[in-house]
ZAVO-567844 format. One record per residue (C-alpha): x, y, z; residue number from 1; chain. Coordinates in Angstrom, 2 decimals. Example, Ala and Ser with C-alpha at 12.3 -4.5 7.8 and 13.67 -1.06 7.14 Angstrom:
% residues 2
u  v  w  n  chain
12.30  -4.50  7.80  1  A
13.67  -1.06  7.14  2  A
This chain:
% residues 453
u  v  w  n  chain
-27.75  72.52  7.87  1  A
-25.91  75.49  6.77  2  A
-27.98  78.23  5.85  3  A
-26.90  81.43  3.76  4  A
-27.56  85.06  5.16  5  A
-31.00  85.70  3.61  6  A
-32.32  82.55  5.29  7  A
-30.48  83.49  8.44  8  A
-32.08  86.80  8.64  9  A
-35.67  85.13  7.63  10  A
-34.86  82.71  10.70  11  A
-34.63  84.85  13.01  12  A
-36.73  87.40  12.14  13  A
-39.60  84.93  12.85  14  A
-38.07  83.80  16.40  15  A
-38.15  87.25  17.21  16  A
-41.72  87.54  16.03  17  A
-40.38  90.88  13.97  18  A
-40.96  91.57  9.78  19  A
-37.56  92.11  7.89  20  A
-37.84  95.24  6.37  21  A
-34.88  95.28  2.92  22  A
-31.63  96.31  3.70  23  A
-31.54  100.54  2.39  24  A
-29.04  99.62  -0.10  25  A
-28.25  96.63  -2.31  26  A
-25.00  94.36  -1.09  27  A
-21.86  94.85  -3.33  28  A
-21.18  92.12  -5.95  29  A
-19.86  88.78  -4.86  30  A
-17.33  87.67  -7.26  31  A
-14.57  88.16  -4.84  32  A
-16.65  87.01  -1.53  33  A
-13.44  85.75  -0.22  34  A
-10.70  87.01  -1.47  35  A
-8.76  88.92  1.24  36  A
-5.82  90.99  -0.37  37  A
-2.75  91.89  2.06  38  A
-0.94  94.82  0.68  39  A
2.54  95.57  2.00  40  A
4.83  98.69  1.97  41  A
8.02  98.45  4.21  42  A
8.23  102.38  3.93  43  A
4.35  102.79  4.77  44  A
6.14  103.39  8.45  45  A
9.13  104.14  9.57  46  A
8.47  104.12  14.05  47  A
11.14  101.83  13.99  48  A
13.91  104.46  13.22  49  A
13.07  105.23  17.14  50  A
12.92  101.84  18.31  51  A
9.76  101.54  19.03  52  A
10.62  103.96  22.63  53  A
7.60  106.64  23.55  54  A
8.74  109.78  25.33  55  A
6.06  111.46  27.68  56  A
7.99  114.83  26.92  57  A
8.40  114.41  23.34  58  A
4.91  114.52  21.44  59  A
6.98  114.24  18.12  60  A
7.32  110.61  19.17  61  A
3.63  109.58  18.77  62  A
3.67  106.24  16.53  63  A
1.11  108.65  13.86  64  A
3.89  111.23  13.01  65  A
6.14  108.48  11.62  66  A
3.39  106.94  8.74  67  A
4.02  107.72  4.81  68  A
0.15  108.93  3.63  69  A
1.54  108.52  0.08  70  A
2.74  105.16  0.90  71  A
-0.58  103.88  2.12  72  A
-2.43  105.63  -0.28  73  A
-0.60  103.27  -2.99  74  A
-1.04  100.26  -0.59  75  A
-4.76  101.12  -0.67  76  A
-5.23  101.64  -4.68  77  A
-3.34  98.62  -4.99  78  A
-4.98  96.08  -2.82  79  A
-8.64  97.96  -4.36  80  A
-7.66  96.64  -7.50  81  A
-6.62  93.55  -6.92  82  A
-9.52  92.67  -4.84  83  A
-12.43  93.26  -7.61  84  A
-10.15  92.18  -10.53  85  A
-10.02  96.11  -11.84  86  A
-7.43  98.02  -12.86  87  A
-8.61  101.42  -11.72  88  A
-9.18  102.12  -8.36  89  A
-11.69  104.36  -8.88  90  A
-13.22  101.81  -11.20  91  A
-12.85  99.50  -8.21  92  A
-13.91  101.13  -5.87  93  A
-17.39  101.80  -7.62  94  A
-18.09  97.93  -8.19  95  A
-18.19  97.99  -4.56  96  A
-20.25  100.91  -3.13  97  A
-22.85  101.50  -5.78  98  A
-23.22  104.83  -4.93  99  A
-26.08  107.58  -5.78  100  A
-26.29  111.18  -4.86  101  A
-27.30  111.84  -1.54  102  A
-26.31  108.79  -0.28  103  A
-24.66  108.81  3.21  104  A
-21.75  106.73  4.03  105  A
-20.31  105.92  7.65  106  A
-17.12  104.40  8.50  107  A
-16.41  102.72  11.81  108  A
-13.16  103.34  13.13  109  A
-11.11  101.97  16.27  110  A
-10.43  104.58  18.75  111  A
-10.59  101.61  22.02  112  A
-7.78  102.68  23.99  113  A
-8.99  106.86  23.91  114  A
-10.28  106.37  27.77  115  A
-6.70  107.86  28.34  116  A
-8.21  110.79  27.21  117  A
-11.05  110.86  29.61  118  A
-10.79  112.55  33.32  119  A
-13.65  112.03  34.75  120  A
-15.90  114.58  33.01  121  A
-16.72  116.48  29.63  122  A
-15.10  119.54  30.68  123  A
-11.90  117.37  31.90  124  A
-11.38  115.57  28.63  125  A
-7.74  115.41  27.11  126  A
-8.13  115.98  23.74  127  A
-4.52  117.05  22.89  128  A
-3.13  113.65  25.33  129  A
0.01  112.08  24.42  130  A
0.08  108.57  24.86  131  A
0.85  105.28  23.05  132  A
-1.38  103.07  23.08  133  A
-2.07  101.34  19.90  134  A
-5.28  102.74  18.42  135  A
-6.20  104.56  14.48  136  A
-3.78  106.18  12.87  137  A
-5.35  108.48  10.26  138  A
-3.78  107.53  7.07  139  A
-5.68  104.34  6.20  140  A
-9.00  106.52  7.19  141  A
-7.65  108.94  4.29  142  A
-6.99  106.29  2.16  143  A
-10.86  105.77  2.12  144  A
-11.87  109.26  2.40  145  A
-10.10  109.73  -1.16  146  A
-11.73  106.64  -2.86  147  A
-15.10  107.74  -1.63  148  A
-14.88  111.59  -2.91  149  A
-12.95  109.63  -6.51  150  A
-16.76  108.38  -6.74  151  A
-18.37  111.66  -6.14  152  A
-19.45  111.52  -2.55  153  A
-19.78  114.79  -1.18  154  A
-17.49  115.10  2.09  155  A
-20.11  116.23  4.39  156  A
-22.15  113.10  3.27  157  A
-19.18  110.86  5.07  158  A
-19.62  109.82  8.95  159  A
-16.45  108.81  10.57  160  A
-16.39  107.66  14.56  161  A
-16.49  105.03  16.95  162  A
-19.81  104.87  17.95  163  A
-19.67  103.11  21.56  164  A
-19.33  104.13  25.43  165  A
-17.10  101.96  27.34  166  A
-19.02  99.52  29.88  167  A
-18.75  99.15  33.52  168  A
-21.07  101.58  34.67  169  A
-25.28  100.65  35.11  170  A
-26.14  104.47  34.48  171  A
-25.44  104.88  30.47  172  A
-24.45  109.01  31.86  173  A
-21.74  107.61  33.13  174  A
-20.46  105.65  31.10  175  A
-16.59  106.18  29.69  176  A
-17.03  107.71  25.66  177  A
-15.09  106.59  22.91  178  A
-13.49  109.33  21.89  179  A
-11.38  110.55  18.71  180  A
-8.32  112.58  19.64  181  A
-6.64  115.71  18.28  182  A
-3.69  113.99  16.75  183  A
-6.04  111.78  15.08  184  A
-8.55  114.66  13.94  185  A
-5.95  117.29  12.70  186  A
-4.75  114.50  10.30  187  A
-7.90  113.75  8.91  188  A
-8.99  117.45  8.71  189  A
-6.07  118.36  7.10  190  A
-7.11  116.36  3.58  191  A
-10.42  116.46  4.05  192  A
-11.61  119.18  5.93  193  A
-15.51  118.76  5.28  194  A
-16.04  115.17  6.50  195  A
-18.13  114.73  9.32  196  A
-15.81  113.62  11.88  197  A
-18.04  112.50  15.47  198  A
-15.25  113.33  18.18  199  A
-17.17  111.20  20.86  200  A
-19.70  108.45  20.90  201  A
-21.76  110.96  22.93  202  A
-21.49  114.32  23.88  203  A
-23.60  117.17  25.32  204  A
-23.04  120.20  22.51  205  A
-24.19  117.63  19.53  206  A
-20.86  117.41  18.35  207  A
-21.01  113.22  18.77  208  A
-22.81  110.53  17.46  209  A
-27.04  110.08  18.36  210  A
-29.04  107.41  19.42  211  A
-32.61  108.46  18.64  212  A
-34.07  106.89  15.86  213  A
-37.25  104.67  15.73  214  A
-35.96  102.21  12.78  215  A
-37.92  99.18  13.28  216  A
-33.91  97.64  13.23  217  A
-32.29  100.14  15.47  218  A
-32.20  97.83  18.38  219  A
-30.02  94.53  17.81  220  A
-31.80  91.51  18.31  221  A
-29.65  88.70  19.82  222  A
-30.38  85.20  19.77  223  A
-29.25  84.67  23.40  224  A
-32.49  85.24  25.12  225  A
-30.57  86.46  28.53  226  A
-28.24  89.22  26.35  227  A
-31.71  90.65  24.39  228  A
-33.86  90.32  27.96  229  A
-30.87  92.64  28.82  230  A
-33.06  95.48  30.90  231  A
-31.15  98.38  29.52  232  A
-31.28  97.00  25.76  233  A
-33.37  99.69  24.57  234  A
-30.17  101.88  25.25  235  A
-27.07  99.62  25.00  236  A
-28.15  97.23  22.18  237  A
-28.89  100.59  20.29  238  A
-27.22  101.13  16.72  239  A
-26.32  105.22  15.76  240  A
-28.75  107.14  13.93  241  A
-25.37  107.71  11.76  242  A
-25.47  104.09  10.96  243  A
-29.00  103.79  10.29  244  A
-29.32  106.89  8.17  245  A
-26.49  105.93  6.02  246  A
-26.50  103.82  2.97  247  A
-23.11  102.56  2.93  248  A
-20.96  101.09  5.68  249  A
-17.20  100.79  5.76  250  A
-15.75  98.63  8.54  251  A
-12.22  99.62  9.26  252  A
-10.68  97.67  12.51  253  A
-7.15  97.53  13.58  254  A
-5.18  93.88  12.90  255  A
-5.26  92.63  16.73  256  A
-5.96  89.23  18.66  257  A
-8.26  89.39  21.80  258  A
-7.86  87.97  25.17  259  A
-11.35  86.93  25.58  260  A
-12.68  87.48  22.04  261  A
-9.69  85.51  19.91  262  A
-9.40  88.01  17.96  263  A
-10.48  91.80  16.69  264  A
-11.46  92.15  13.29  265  A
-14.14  92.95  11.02  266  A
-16.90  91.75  13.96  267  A
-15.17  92.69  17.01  268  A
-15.21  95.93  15.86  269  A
-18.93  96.06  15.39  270  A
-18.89  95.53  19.27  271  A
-17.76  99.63  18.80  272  A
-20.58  100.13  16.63  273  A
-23.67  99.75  19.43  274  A
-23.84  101.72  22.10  275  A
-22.55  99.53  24.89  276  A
-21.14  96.07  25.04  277  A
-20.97  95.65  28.41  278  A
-21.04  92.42  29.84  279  A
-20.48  90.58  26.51  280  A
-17.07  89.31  27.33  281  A
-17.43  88.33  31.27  282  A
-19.31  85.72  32.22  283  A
-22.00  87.84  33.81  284  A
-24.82  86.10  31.17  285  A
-23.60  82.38  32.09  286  A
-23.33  82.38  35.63  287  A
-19.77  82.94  37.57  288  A
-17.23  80.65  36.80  289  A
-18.65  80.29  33.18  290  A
-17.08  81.84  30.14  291  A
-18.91  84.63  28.78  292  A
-20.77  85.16  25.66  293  A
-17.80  85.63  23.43  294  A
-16.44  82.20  24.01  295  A
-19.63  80.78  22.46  296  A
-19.10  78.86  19.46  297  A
-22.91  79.48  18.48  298  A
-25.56  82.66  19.01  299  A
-22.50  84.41  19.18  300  A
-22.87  87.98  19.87  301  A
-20.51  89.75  17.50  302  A
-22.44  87.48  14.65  303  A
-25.91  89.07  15.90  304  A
-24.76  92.37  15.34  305  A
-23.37  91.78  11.42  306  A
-26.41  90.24  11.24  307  A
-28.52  93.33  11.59  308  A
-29.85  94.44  8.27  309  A
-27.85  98.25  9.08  310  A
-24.64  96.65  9.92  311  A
-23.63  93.83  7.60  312  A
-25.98  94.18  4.58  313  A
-24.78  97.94  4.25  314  A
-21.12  96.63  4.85  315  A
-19.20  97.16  1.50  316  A
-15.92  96.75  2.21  317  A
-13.85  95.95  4.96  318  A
-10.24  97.89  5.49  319  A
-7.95  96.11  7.91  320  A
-5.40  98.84  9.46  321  A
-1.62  96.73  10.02  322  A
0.53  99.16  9.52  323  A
1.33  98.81  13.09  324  A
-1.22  96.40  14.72  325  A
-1.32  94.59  17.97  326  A
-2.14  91.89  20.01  327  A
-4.84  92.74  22.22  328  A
-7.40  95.27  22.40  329  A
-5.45  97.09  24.72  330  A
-2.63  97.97  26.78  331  A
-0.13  97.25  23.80  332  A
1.91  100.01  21.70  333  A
3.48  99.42  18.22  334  A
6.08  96.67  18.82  335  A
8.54  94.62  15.81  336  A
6.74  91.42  14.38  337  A
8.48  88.32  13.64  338  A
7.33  87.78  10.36  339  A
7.74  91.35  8.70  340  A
11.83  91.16  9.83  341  A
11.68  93.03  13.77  342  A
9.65  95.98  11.50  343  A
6.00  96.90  11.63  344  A
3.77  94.79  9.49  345  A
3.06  98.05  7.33  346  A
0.26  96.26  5.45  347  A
-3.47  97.08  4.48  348  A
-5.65  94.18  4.32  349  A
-8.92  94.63  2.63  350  A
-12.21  92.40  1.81  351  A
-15.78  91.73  2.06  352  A
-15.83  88.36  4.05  353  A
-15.39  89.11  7.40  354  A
-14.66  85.40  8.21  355  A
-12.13  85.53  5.90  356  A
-10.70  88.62  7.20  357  A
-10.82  87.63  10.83  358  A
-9.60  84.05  10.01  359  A
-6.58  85.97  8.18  360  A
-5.89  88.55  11.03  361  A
-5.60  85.85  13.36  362  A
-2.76  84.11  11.78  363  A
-0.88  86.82  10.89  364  A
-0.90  88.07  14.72  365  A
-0.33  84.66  16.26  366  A
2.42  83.57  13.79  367  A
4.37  86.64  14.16  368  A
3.61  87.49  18.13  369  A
3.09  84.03  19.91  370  A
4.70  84.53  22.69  371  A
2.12  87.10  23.54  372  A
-1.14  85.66  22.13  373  A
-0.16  81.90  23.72  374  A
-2.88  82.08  26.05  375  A
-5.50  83.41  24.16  376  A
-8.61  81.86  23.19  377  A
-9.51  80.78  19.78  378  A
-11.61  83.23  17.86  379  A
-15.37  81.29  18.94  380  A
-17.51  83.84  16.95  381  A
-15.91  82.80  13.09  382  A
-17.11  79.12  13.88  383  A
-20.80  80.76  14.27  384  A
-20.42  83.16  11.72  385  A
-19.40  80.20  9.12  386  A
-22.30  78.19  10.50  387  A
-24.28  80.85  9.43  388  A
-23.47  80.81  6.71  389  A
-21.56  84.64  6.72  390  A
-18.21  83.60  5.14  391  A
-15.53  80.85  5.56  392  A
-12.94  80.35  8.32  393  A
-9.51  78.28  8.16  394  A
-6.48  78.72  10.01  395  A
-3.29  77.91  8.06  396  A
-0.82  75.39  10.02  397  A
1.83  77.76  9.57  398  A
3.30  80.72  7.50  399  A
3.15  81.15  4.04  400  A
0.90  78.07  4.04  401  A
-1.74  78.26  1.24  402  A
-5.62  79.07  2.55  403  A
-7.85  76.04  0.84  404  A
-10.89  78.08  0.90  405  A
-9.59  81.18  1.04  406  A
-8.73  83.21  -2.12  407  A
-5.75  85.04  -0.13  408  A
-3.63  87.42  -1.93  409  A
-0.38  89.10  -0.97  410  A
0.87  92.20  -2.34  411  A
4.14  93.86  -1.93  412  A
7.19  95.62  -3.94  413  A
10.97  94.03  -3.16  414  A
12.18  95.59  0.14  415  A
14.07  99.03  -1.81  416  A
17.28  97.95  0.21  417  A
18.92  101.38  0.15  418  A
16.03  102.99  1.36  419  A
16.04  100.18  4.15  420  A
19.71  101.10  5.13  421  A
19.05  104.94  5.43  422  A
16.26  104.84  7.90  423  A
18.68  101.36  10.25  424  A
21.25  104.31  9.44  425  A
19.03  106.83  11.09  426  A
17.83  104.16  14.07  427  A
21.48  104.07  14.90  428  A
21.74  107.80  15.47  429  A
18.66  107.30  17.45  430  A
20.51  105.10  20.06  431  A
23.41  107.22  19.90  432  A
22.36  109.03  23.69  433  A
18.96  110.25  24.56  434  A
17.19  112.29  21.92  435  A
15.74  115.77  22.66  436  A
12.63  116.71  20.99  437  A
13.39  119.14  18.34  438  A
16.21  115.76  17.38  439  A
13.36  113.46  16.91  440  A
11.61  115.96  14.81  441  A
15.04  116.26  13.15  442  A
14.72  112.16  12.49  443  A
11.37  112.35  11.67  444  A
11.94  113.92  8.67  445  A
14.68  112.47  7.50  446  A
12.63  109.54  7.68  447  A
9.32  110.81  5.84  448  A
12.20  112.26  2.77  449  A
13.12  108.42  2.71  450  A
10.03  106.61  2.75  451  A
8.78  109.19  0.13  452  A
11.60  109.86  -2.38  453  A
């Protein structure tokens, strides 16, 4: 029997002998509950021009520098509109958070791969580290910032971090933070200088993200009886008092598959948004030799944690990052995709079904990167998360294959051809002998004049 989210919630509630108190804000409209609207910009980036090559000496070359903000801030208005049927994004925008003043908003993003930046201790950490990785770029994050303040949200009312500490370690002190770096923060800062942006999942001077509060909801409950015995759950099954204090939530993961979870999406990036996932994804819960929880095709744990009346009734929308994407968490920088011509994806994908979304990221990263995603698992939590009734999952049989029960719409100008030749005209200088520094710069802006004339 398939039940919808209100009964879920009811459901387990009583299992867990617990009352349901009402989620703090009312859930956005659901006349597009499954529409998931890819936006695409060939000149949102422009890393190519480079060929994809990092150079340790040359922090010029960071993947970041080389992303049009105007670009994606079209891609963004674009894919708003189309999603809710509006024709103003501001318009849009406010069909999906109902905002009122005073309200606090917090936006998840996906900072996985900062343990570069970490040395051991908080007077050791990296901020300033060049290294590439494939991890949030801030332009997408601005994107949001400026539909939030369009609706009158004051910027220090916006929370903006990645809200977990890595796991491996039984002492939660010393555990690995996620952390948001300088190249990331000076971006952000920049435009909007009066966010609230939490530099580390936890740190000493209060500049980080808490994990104090006595909601009655502030621990996730799990269905798996041996994750929510988990002796440390108190602290690692914790949600941020960021979270729980705010009235609107906007998930904003990076397009990725996931060696052990399928894929990372709209829920895997919830795994960011407790304090500590440890143990999820080995098979520590089953036994050795058993797959762990994340290959479960029921009482799933990335499904338990949407499930929790902070995380996905105060989700409004959902903001898929592919300009450059990858294909694991980890371990992988920007690379050319087979589908989007040897170029970055350069897309935005936005939604309020997370099934959907995940069931859409998943294609688009296996079609275009197979050879790397053949051994991968397939994505176990969207089969819960459908039984549950928490959106609908289909995978296509190949590209450019209609979705049946997914309203899936692609957005996208005609590649501007000459614009295309100047930048494989400025790629060929590239590979014309080894670049110094001030000559990528050089590049670089020829690059950002094309993308943005």
């Amino acid at each position: 029997m398939r039940m919808n989210r209100r009964e879920f919630l009811k459901a387990s509630a009583a299992a867990a002998g617990v009352v349901l108190w009402p989620a703090p804000a009312p859930a956005a409209p659901s006349g597009w509950d499954h529409r998931i609207v890819r936006a695409h910009d060939p000149l949102a980036s422009f890393f190519d021009i480079v060929d994809y090559e990092f150079q340790q000496g040359a922090r010029e070359s960071y993947y970041g520098n080389f992303v049009s903000q105007k670009a994606v801030y079209a891609l963004f208005d674009s894919a708003l509109c189309a999603l809710t049927g509006q024709s103003d994004p501001e318009q849009a925008m406010r069909r999906l958070v109902p905002y009122k003043p005073g309200q606090r908003v917090f936006i998840k993003i996906n900072t996985t791969t900062t343990y570069a930046l970490w040395k051991g201790g908080w007077d050791k950490v990296a901020w300033d580290e060049h290294y590439n990785d494939l991890d949030a770029v801030a332009e997408p994050i601005n994107a949001v910032l400026r539909a939030l303040t369009r609706l009158g949200v004051p910027q220090n009312l916006i929370g903006i971090g990645d809200a977990a500490w890595s796991e491996g370690f039984p002492d939660s002190a010393e555990r690995t933070p996620r952390l948001t770096p300088d190249r990331l923060a000076r971006k952000i800062k920049a435009v909007f200088p009066q966010v609230t942006l939490y530099r580390s999942s936890f740190m000493p001077d209060g500049n980080g993200i808490t994990w104090a509060s006595n909601d009655p909801h502030a621990v996730v409950e799990f269905r798996d009886p041996i994750i929510d015995r988990r002796q440390q759950r108190v602290t690692s099954h914790r949600l941020p008092d960021q979270l729980i204090e705010a009235a609107h939530f906007i998930n904003l993961p990076i397009m990725k598959r996931h060696d052990s979870a399928g894929v990372t999406g709209a829920f895997k990036n919830n795994f960011g948004t407790i304090c500590s996932c440890a143990y999820f994804h080995e098979p520590r819960y089953d036994g050795e030799g058993r797959q762990g929880a994340m290959f479960h095709r029921d009482r799933n744990p990335a499904v338990d944690i949407w499930m929790n009346p902070h995380v996905g009734a105060k989700t409004r929308l959902i903001v898929c990052d592919a300009i450059f994407a990858g294909w694991n968490w980890g371990r992988n920088p920007p690379t050319g995709w087979r589908n989007f011509g040897g170029r970055s994806p350069n897309c935005l994908l936005l939604g309020t079904d997370p099934v959907a979304m995940d069931s859409v990221i998943f294609d688009h990263v296996t079609e275009s990167l197979p050879d790397r995603v053949k051994d991968y698992p397939p994505p176990a939590m969207l089969f819960d998360a459908e039984k549950v009734g928490l959106g609908r999952h289909e995978h296509r049989p190949q590209p450019k294959a209609p979705y049946q029960s997914i309203d899936y719409v692609e957005l996208g100008p005609k590649a501007p051809r000459d614009k295309l030749r100047q930048l494989a005209h400025l790629r060929a200088l590239y590979r014309k002998g080894k670049k110094t520094a001030p000559q990528i710069k050089d590049l670089l802006e020829q690059g950002r004049a094309i993308a943005d004339a």
